[in-house]
N, C-alpha and C positions, 0 to 999 in steps of 0.2 A: 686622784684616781676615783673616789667617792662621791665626786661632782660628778666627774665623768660620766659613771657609772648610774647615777641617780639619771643626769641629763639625756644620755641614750635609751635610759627606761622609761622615759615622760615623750620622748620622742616615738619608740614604739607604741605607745598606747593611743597615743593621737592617730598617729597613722591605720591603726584598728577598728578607732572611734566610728567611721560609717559603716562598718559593719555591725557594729554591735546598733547604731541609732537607725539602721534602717536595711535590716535584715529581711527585707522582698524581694532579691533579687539575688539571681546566683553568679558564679563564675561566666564568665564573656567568650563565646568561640566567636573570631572576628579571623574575616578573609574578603579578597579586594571584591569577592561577586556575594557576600550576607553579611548579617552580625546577630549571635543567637544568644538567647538567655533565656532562664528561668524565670519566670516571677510570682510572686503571690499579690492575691486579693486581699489576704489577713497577717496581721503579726503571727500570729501562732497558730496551729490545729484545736476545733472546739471537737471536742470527745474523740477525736483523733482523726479528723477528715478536716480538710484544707483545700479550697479552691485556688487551684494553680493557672499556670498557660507557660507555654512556649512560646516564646514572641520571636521573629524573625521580620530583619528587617534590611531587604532585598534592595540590592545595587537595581539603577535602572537599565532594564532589559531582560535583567532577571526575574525567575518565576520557581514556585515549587509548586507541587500537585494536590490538587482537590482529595477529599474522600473516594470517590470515584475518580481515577485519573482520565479516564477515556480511553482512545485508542494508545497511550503510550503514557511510559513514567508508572512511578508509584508515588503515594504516599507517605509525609512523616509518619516515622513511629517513635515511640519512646519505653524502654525499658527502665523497670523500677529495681534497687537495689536494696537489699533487705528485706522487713517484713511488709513494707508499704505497697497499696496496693491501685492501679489509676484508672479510670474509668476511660472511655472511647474520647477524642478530640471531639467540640464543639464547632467544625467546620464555618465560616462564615461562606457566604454565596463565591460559588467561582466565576471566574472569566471564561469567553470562549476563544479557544486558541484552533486555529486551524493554519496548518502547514502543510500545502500539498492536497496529498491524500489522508491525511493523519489530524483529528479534530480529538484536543484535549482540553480538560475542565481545569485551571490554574489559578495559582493565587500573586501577588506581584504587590510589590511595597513592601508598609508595615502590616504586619499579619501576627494575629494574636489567635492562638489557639487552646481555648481554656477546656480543663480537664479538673477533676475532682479525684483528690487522695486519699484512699481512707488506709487503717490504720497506720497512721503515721506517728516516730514515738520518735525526736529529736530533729535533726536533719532531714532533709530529702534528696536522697544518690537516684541521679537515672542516668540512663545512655540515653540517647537520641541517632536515628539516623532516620537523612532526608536526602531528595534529589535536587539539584538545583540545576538549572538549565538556561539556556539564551541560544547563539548558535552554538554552543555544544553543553554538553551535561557532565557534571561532576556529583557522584558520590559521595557524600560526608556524613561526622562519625562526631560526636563530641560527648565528653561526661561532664554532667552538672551535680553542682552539691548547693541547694539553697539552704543557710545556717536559720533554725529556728529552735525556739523562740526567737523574736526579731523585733526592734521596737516602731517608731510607729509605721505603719506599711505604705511607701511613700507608691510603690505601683497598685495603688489601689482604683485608682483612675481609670487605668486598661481595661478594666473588667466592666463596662458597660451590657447594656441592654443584651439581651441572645439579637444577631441578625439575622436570623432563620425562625421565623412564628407557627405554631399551626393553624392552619387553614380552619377560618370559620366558615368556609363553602365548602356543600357538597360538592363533590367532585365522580365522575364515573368516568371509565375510560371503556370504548366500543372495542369489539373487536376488528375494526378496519384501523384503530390509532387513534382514532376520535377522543383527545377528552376534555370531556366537558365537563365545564366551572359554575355554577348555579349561582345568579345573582351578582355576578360581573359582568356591567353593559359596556360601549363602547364609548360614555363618555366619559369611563375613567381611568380606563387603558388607551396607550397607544403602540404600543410593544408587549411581547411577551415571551420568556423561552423558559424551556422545562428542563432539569438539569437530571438525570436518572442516579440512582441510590445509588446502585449499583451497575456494573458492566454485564453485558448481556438483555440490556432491554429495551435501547433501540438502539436503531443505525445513528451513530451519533453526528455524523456529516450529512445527514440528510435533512431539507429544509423542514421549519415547522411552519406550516404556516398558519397564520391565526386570523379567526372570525369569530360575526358573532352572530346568535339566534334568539329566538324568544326567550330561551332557556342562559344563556349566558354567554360566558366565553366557550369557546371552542377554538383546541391547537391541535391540530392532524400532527401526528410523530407516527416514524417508519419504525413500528414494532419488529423486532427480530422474533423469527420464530421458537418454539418452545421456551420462550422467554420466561422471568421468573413475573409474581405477580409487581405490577408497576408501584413504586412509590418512588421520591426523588423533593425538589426542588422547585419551584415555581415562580421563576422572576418577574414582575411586572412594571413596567415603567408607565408612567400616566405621562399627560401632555405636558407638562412642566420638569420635565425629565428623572425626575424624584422616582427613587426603586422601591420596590417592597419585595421580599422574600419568603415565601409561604410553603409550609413542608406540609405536601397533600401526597395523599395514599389512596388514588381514587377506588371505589369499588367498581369489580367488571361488569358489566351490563350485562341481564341477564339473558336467555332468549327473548324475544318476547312472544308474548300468547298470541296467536295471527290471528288465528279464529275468532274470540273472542272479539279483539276490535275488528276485524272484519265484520263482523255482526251486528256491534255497538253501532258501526257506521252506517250501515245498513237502514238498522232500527231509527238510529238519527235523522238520517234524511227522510225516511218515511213518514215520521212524525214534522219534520218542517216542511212536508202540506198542509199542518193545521197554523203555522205560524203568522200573524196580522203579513208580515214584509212578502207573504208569497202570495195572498189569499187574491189581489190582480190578475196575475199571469195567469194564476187556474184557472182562473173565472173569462176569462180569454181563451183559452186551449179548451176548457170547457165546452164557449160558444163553437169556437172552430170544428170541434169533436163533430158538434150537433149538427154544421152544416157540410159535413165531409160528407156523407150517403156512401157510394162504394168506396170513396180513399180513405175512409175509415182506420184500415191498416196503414196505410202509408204517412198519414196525418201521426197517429200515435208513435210506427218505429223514430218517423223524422222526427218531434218531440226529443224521444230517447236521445238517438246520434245528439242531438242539440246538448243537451244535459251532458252527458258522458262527456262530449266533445269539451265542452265548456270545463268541466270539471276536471279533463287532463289538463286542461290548458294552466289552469288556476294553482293545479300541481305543478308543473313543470314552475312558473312562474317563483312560486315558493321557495323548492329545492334549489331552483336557480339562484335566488336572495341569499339562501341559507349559505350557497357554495362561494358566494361571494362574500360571507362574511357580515350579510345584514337579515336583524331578527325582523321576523313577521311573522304573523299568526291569523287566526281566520280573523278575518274582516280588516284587515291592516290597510285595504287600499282606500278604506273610507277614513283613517287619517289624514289624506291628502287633497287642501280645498280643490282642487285643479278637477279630481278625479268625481269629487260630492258634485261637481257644476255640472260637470259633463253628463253626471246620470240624472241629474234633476232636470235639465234639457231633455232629455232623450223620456222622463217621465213626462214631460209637458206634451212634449211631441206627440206620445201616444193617446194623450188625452184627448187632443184636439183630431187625431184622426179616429179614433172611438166617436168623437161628436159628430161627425157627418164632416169638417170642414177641410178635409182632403184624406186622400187614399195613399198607406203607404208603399213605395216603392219596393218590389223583391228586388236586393242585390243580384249581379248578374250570378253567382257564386253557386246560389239557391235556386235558380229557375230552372235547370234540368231535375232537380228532385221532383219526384212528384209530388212530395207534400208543401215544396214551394218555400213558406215562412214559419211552417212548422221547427225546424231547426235552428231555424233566429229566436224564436219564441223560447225554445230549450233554453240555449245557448243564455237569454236576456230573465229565465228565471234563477238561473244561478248567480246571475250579477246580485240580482232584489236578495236573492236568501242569505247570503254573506251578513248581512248587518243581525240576523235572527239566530239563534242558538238554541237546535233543541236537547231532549235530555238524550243520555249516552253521547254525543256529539262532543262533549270536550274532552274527554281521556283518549277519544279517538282521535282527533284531528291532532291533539299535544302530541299522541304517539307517533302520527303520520310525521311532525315537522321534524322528530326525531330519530325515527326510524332510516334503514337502507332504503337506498332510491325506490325500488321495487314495487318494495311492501307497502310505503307512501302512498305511491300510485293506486296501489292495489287497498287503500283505503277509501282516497277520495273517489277511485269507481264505484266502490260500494256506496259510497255515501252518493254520488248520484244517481246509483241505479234504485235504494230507496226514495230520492224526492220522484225519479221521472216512475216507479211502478203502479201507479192507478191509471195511467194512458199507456203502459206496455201490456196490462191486462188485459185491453179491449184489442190488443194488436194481436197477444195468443189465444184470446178466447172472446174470438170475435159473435159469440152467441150472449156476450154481454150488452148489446148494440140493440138490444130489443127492448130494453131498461131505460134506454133515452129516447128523451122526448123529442117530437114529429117538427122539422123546421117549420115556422109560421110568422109572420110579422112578430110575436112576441121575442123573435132574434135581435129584430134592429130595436126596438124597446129598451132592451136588455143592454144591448152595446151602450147604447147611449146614458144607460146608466155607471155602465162600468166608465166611463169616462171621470166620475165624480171620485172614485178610492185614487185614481192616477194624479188629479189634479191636488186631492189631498198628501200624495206621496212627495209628491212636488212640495208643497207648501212644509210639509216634514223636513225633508232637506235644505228647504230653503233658512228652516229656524237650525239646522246641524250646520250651515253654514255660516251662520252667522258668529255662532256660540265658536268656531275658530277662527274666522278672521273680523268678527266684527261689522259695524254697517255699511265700511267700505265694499267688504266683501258681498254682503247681503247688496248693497246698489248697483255691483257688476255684475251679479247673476240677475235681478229684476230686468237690468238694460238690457244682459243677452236674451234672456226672455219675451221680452219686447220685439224683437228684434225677429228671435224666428218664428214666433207668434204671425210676424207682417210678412215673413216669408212664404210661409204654408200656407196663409191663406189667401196672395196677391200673388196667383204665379208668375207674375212679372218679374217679382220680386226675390222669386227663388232662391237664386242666387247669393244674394244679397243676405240671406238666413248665416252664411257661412262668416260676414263680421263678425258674428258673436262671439267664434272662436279667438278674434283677434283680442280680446276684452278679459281673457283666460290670465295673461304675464300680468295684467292688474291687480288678482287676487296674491295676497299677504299675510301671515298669519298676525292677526292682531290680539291681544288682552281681550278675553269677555268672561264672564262671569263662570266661574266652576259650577259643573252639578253640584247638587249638594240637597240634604235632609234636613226638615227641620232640626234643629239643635245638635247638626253634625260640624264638624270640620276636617280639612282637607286629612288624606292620607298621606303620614310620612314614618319613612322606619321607624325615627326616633320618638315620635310623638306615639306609635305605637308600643315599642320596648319602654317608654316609661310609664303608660298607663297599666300595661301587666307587670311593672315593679309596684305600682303602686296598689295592687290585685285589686283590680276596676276590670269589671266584665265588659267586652268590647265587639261591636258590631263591624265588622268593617262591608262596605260595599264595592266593588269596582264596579265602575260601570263606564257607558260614553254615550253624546248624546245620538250618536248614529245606529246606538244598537235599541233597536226596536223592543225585544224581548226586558231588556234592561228598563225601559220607560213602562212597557206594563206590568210588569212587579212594581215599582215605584208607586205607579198613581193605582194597582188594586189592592198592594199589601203595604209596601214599606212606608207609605205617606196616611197610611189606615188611621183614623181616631181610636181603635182598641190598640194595636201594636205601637203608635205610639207612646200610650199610654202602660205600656208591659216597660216598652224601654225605659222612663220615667220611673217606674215602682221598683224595676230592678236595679236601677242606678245604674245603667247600661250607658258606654262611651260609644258614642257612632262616630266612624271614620269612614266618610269618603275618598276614594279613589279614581279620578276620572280621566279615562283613555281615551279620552279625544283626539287629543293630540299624542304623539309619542311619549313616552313618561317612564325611564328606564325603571326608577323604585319599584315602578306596579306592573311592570313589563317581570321583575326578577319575582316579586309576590307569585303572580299567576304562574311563573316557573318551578318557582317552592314548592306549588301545588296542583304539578302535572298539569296545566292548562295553556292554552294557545292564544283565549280570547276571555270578552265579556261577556254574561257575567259572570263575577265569583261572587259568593257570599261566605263571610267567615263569620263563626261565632265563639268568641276566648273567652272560657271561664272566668273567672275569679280567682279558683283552686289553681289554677295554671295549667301547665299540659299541652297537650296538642290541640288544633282548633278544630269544631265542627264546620263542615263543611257540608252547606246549605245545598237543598236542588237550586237548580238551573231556573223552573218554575217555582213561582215563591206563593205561599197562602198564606193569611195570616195563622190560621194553624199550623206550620209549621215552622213559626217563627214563634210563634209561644209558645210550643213543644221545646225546643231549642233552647229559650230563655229560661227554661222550669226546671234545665238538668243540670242547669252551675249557675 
């Protein structure tokens, strides 16, 4: 009986043994659609707080519900017994379930839902109740006791990474649904869905659709009204199908100030009269002005329509890119060799009819106006001014590509009714006409001079072209060159002007040399984020070879022998950035910092902090003001 008795006791203990060796894990509620348990992260609670989870692990077909269920279902809970006390479930990303009319946020598999216990003083009692569902839904109820102290804690594995991060992007959400991700371009997304915190804040079966702009990503969601403020979930899949999960809380966008940038734009274009990229046309509308005599007003309104006209067009153009989902910003179509060839033609062209060596043609379009080519003339100064940036012009145009349709619009008319107002002045106060000078042969002098900044405009493009596709590219613009050179001036030959276009499918974007500064190197986030770890004061520049404004800062300030020399003495890092070509890193930089185009200039302490942010116009004074404050 004493063997017995001993051997039945040695048999209980064994049978006890993995409880006491591996005390993480509770009692089992097991049924043919889950199987549920408790687990822990640690043998024991340190000062009396213990990282737990729920773990459910769901028959296939089955699903239980998100934090937010959606339009249907609820959420596990769990209640604590005694004086232990749990924190909210750590959600991992849900699925999208849609059935019918009915779109719910669910989870399905293994699913670990970890929660933190504090004061916890021996074991852990909770209830649990969850929904489980497939074609029908069952309510269930289970009590768990995980025994602790517990030795070594074999589910300590479960407890991985959090799969929900916070959002190192800005994020803003419009009041149309618009929100927008700051510094997410499109060649690292190919998907995207936003999961909401809570119910009540959008239509949850409503499409989202995603694009993207200067500024970043953008996902239209159908806000419900009097909704609460938006935060939620943020899923993204890139091209290799790989998720990432980001909990953003965007801020609402505020009104914005009309006036002001209304103004800015304004002031902007009025000031890109004095810009190198414009100073052609002028001096063309100019001449024209002088030889108008009574069409005087007609010359200058047609001018305006030209400009305005042009500058809806360049808006629509825009808005339309945005609504489709592709960033562009001012001067974006001089990324494109196809688009650089065709105005560098059309510069030649002018030159050579400025020379006496043919008269250009008015489109039939324009012949009933009376001012004739005055409104191509508009219309071909706003082409030239896109590569130019003057000051107020970028917080305005940034806010135009982000802005409601409208108010866009209602910027870039501003901004062309500043460049076309020194020839809408002579149209409303035509007692200004007594100020210009008398037509004389010093007219045709004059033309033929203006023919030499056009053939120079040319010879500019032709080196923006080469600098993106290389000497291929540079030899297929020479050849069409050539080509309608022999057209315009053999009118035999006319015709035959129009091969050139065929020589366009040629151009390719090839390798050529980055801009770049003496003793600078290219712009990259990382090369950036480790020189302010390493508190190196940092110059960065964007710029590209088609922005004109950009090349004169360079060879009057930033290529200076004194500023130089500042960057040198202050152990200054130069980072260039060059938007030549597309370049999403300095596409999301210029969005960081409310801008559309080039250039920016940034200047980062030492101290750290936020950066100065340089004018538009660069002096070396204000580059060594800048250097002398960190």
């Amino acid at each position: 009986m004493r063997y017995s008795a001993v051997r039945g006791f040695l048999l209980l203990l064994l049978l006890c043994l993995p409880s006491l060796a591996f005390g993480a894990s509770s009692n089992v509620f097991a049924s043919p659609r889950d199987t549920v348990r408790l687990v822990s992260a640690s043998n024991a609670a340190t000062h009396g707080a213990i990282r737990l989870g729920l773990q459910f692990k769901l028959a296939p077909g089955w699903h239980i519900y998100w934090s937010n269920p959606g339009d249907a279902g609820f959420p596990p809970a769990l209640d604590p017994a005694g004086p232990a006390t749990f924190s909210a479930f750590r959600f991992p990303p849900p699925e999208l379930l849609t059935q019918g009319p009915v779109t719910a946020y669910v989870l399905s598999g293994d699913v670990l839902l970890p929660f933190t216990a504090q004061h916890v003083a021996g074991n852990v009692q909770a209830a649990a109740h969850w929904l489980v569902c497939s074609d029908v839904c069952v309510p269930e109820h289970a009590e768990f006791t995980l025994p602790l102290p517990g030795g070594p804690a074999a589910e300590a594995a479960l407890f991985g990474p959090p799969q929900i991060v916070p959002s190192p992007f800005p994020a803003r959400i419009a009041p149309d649904g618009a929100l927008r991700v700051a510094g997410i371009g499109a060649d690292r997304v190919a998907a995207a869905h936003f999961y909401p915190a809570a119910p009540g804040m959008i239509a949850n079966g409503a499409p989202q659709r995603l694009g993207f702009t200067a500024d970043g990503l953008t996902l239209h969601l159908a806000l419900q009204k009097n909704a609460p403020r938006l935060a939620g979930v943020l899923e993204l899949t890139d091209k290799s199908g790989q998720m990432q999960a980001l909990r953003v809380a965007p801020k609402p966008d505020a009104a914005p100030a009309h006036p002001p940038y209304l103004l800015f734009a304004f002031l902007g274009g009025l000031i890109l009269n004095l810009m190198p990229c414009v100073f052609p046309i002028l001096a063309m509308k100019a001449l024209a002005i002088a030889r108008a005599g009574r069409n005087l007003r007609a010359e200058a309104l047609g001018y305006t329509l030209g400009v305005l006209g042009a500058m809806a067009v360049l808006a629509g153009i825009l808005l339309g890119l945005r609504g489709f989902g592709m960033a562009a910003g001012w001067g974006f179509q001089f990324q494109h060799p196809v688009f650089v060839a065709l105005i560098a033609w059309l510069f030649l062209a002018a030159a050579l009819s400025l020379a006496g060596v043919f008269e250009v043609p008015v489109p039939a379009i324009f012949r009933t106006l009376p001012a004739r080519g005055s409104v191509a003339t508009g219309a071909l100064a706003v082409i030239v001014a896109t590569p130019c940036t003057a000051p107020f012009m970028g917080g305005a145009v940034a806010a135009a590509l982000t802005a409601p349709a409208p108010y866009a619009l209602g910027i870039f008319l501003a901004l062309g009714l500043g460049l076309a107002l020194p020839f809408l002045l002579l149209a409303l106060l035509p007692g200004l006409a007594r100020f210009l000078p008398r037509p004389g042969a010093w007219m045709l002098r004059l033309q033929r001079i203006l023919s030499l900044p056009m053939l120079a405009s040319f010879a500019w493009l032709a080196w923006v072209l080469y600098h993106q596709t290389g000497p291929g590219g540079l030899a297929v613009l020479l050849a069409g060159g050539a080509i309608l050179t022999l057209a315009l001036t053999l009118p035999r030959f006319r015709l035959a002007g129009l091969a050139a276009l065929l020589l366009l499918p040629l151009l390719h974007a090839a390798p050529a040399p980055a801009l770049t500064l003496p003793g600078a190197v290219p712009y990259t986030p990382a090369r950036l984020a480790a020189l302010r770890a390493a508190h190196r004061p940092v110059f960065v520049d964007l710029t590209a070879a088609w922005c004109v404004t950009c090349l004169v800062n360079e060879a009057t300030t930033l290529k200076n022998a004194a500023v130089q020399s500042d960057f040198t003495a202050h152990h200054v890092a130069l980072l260039v950035g060059d938007w030549t070509d597309k370049d999403a890193a300095i596409s999301a930089l210029l969005a960081a910092h409310h801008r559309s185009g080039v250039p920016l200039y940034l200047y980062y302490p030492a101290a750290g902090g936020a950066p100065q942010i340089l004018p538009q116009i660069l002096t070396p004074g204000t580059v060594e003001d800048a250097l002398g404050q960190g």
